[in-house]
C-alpha positions in Angstrom: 32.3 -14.0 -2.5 28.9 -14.2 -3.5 27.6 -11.5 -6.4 24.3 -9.3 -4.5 21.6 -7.7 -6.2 22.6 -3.6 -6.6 19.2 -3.1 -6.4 18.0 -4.6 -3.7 21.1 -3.1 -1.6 20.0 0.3 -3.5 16.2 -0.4 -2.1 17.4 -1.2 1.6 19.4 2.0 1.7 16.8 4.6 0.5 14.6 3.0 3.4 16.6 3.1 5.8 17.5 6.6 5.0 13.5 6.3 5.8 13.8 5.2 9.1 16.9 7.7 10.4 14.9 10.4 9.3 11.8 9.1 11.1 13.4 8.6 13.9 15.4 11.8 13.7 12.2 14.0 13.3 11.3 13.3 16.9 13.7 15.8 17.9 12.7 18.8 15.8 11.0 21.7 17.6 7.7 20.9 15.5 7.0 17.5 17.2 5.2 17.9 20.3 4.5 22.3 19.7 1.6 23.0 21.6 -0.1 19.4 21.0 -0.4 20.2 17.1 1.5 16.8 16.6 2.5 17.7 13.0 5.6 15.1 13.5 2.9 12.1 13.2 1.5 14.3 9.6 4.6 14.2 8.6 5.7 10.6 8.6 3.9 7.5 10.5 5.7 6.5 13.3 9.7 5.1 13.1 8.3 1.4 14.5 6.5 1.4 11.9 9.7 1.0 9.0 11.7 -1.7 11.0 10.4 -4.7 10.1 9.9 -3.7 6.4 13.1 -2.1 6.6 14.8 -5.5 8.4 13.4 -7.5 5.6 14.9 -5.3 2.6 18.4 -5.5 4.4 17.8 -9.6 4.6 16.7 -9.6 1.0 20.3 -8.0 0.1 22.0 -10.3 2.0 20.3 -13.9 1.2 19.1 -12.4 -2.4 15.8 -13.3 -1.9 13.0 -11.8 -4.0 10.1 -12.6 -1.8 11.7 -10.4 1.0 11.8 -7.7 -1.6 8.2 -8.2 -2.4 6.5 -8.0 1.0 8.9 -5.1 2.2 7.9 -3.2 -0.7 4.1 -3.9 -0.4 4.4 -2.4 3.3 5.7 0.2 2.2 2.8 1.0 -0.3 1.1 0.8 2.7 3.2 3.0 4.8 2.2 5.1 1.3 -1.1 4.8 2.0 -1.3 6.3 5.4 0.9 9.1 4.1 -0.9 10.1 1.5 -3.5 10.6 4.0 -2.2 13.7 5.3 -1.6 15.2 1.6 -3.9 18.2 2.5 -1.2 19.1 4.7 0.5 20.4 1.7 -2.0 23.3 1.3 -2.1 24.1 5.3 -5.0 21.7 6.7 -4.6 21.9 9.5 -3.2 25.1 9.9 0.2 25.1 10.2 2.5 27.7 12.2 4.2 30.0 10.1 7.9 29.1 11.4 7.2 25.9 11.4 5.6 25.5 7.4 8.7 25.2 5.9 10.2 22.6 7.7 7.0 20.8 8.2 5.9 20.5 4.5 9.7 19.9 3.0 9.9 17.2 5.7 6.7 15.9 4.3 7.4 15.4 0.7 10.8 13.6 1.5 9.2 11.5 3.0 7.0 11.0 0.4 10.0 11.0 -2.5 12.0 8.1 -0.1 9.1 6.2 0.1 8.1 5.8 -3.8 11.6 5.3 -4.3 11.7 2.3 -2.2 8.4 0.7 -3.6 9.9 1.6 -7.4 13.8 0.1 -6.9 11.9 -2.7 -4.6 9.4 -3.6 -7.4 11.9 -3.1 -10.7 13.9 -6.1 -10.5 11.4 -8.8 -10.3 9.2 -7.1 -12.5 11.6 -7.0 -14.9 12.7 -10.5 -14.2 9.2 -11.7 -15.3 9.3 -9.5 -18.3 12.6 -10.7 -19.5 11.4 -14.3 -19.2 8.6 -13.6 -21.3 10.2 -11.9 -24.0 12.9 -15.1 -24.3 
């Protein structure tokens, strides 16, 4: 049996622990509350993570860096458009009280899985390159 890359199975996983809780945010009482839409604040849409997410999962299983590379540059853009909404953090817009909680801890796991991804996604080839240098 062929030897994977621990990494890039470690990168797939924390993204797709991305996607299940992207897609499992739709059913919290805070999605749709009174059109305040603080679900699409919270994380971009689930569609968004499949592809990049399919791509980490094929990079694990062909060991392919340059599946790797592009799924972790979407997701610094995915990072991009979440970062957006950082303002959230200090209740612009307002937020409902019972919601807040929720809501903002939501938020920055979302933000934690997604720099994880882009930093496990990124490591190994960078350090590939500078292990080659160093030789």
């Amino acid at each position: 049996m062929k030897e994977r890359n621990l990494l890039y199975f470690i990168t797939a996983v924390v993204s797709s622990i991305l996607l299940v809780l992207a897609i499992v945010i739709r059913f919290f009482p805070f999605f749709g509350y009174n059109d305040y839409q603080y679900a699409a604040i919270v994380l971009p849409d689930y569609y968004y993570y499949i592809f990049p997410v399919a791509l980490l999962w094929l990079a694990w299983i062909f060991d392919e860096e340059l599946f790797v590379l592009i799924g972790s540059g979407l997701f610094i853009v995915f990072f991009g458009l979440h970062v957006e909404n950082i303002r959230m953090l200090v209740d612009v817009p307002y937020i409902i009280s019972r919601f807040r909680p929720l809501v903002k801890t939501i938020y920055m796991l979302g933000l934690l899985l997604m720099v994880g991804t882009i930093v496990t996604g990124f490591f190994d080839p960078i350090k590939k390159r500078l292990d080659a240098l160093t030789k």
